[in-house]
C-alpha positions, 0 to 999 in steps of 0.5 A: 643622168641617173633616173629610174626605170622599169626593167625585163632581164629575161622571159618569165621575169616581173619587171624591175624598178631600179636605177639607170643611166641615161645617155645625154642627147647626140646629133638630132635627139632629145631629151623628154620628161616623160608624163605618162606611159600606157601599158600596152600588151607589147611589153607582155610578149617579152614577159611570155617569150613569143617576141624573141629579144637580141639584148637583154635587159629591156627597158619597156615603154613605147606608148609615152608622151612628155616635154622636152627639156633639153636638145642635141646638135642638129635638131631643128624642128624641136625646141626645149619646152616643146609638148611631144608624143613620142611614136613606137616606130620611127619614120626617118621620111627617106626609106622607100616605105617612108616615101610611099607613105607607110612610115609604120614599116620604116626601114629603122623600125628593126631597131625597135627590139635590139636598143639600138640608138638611130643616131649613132648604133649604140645602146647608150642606157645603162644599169647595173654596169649593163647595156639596156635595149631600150624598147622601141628605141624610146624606153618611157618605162621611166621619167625621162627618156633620151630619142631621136627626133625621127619619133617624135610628133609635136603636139600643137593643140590642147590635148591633156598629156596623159590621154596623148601618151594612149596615142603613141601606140594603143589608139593609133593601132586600133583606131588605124586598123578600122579606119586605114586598114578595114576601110570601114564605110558607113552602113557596115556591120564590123566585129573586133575580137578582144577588147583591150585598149587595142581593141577598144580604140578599133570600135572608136575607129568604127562607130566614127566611120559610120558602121551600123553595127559594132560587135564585141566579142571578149570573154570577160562579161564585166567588159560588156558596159565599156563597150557599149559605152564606147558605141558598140551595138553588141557584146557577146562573150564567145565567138560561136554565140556572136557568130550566129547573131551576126548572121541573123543581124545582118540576115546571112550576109555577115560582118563587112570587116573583122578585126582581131585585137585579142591579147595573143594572136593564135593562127586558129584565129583567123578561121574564126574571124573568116566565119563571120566574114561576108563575100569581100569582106577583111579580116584585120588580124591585129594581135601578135603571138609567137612571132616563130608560129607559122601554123595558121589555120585558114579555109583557103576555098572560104577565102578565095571563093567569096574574094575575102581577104586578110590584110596585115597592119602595123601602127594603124597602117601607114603614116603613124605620124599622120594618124596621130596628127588625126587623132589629135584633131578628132579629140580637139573637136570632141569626137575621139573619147580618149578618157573613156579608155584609161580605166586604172593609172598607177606610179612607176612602182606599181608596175607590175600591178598594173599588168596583172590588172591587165592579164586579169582583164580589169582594165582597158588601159593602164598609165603609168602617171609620174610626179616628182616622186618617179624623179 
């Protein structure tokens, strides 16, 4: 199939609109016409080179959701018709991490930068005669994609497909990181550093789970509304000022949990976060940066001292496939606003205006939106 796409071929570069071949679906994939796409800050870091990239180019897009509209031999619990949302990490169910219940380091998620298809080994999208690693083994940069059932999840309730593509990534992390991973518990005061579409589907996790005070902390002020729109108790626009607010709020115990979703992880980060952090408190550091670092700046007496901790998350930690089983069934009954988190939606041309909204800070989240034009 000859379509469109959105295309990287190298750091620094903006992204390319142009045509390219898709593969027919093989044993267990199929073929899904996309709907929508956010643009998640992921796709950034090949932009800056922190995520080093073993095939260029990349064919962007991970966070999509479709229908399906044609299906390879061995498929069984998919069918032509069938309205999907497709997950950045596959869970193939028979890893150990898959059995353990922590699809979101599932053995075949290494194959989420190199392009390479589960069901055969090969990168079999092209352009410009070129192989194309797409990303995530998925590649929603563009109207239709061809993936392997392992990264898919049904969806069975009506829930608009383009809130549900926010769910194959962006929402399923920040919200997984407050609710599986900070364990945040009613009463609680928690702060999420960066509010981005990450950062905002943290404070939904957060106000859902009951927490007495939700503090945001991001430096562009015009951001402040959103928040509070979405139930957070307070805004600042820098660490220090919120730092002293947390700890005249909560009379010097300090935040139970903080989480960071800010746009570029830095390890002097995480000092920052343990500052704000009360005895037996987490910090969920959530944001990637250079994935090379290894300077990361940490008091280790403040940690060990006051028995905090820091826990690592990955896809909202888990079974990404069950979040977003959850997730569904929250906004099913009303309680996950996923509109309030799609702030800007733009045509597949539009691309790269997109992410300069998002650099810029004027958006949450983006969606790429695609009509008959995108075809």
């Amino acid at each position: 199939m000859l379509t469109q796409g959105a295309l990287l071929w190298g750091p620094g570069e903006e992204w390319s609109v142009e045509e390219i071949r898709l593969s027919d679906p093989v044993d267990h994939e199929v073929t899904v016409r996309i709907a929508a796409c956010g643009l998640c800050h992921s796709e950034e870091h090949f932009v800056t080179g922190d995520l080093p990239v073993p095939h260029w180019p990349i064919l962007g897009g991970h966070e999509g959701s479709g229908e399906i509209v044609d299906v390879g031999p061995g498929v069984r619990r998919f069918s032509v018709g069938d309205r999907v949302i497709l997950s950045a990490i596959p869970s193939c169910g028979q890893c150990r991490p898959c059995l353990l219940g922590y699809g979101a380091i599932c053995d075949e998620g290494y194959r989420a930068v190199s392009g390479e298809a589960l069901a055969d080994n090969r990168r079999r999208t092209s352009a410009r005669g070129e192989e194309v690693a797409p990303f995530c083994n998925l590649g929603a940069f563009a109207p239709y994609v061809t993936v392997h059932e392992h990264s898919l999840v049904k969806l069975e309730k009506d829930v608009p497909l383009e809130l549900a593509a926010l769910l194959g990534c962006g929402v399923t992390t920040g919200w997984g990181a407050a609710v599986n991973v900070a364990e945040v518990r009613a009463g609680e005061t928690v702060v999420v550093l960066g509010l981005g579409g990450v950062g905002a589907a943290a404070v939904l996790g957060a106000v859902g789970a009951g927490a007495e005070r939700v503090i945001v902390v991001d430096p562009v002020a015009s951001k402040r509304e959103l928040a509070l729109g979405l139930g957070a108790t307070h805004f600042f626009v820098n660490a220090q000022t919120a730092t002293e607010a947390v700890r005249e709020e909560t009379w010097g115990v300090m935040a139970e949990k903080v989480i960071i979703t800010v746009g570029r992880m830095e390890g002097a980060l995480l000092q920052v976060a343990l500052e704000m952090t009360s005895k037996l408190g987490v910090v969920v550091p959530v944001s990637s940066g250079d994935v090379t670092e290894v300077d990361a700046k940490l008091n280790v007496t403040q940690l060990r001292g006051y028995l905090r901790s820091v826990k690592g998350v990955l896809l909202g930690g888990g079974s990404p496939k069950r979040t977003i089983a959850r997730l569904v069934d929250l906004y099913a009954a009303g309680q996950l606003p996923l509109e309030r988190l799609v702030t800007a939606r733009y045509p597949l041309a539009d691309i790269n205006r997109g992410y300069d909204d998002m650099r810029a800070g004027r958006n949450l989240r983006g969606l790429l939106v695609f009509d008959g034009a995108d075809r």
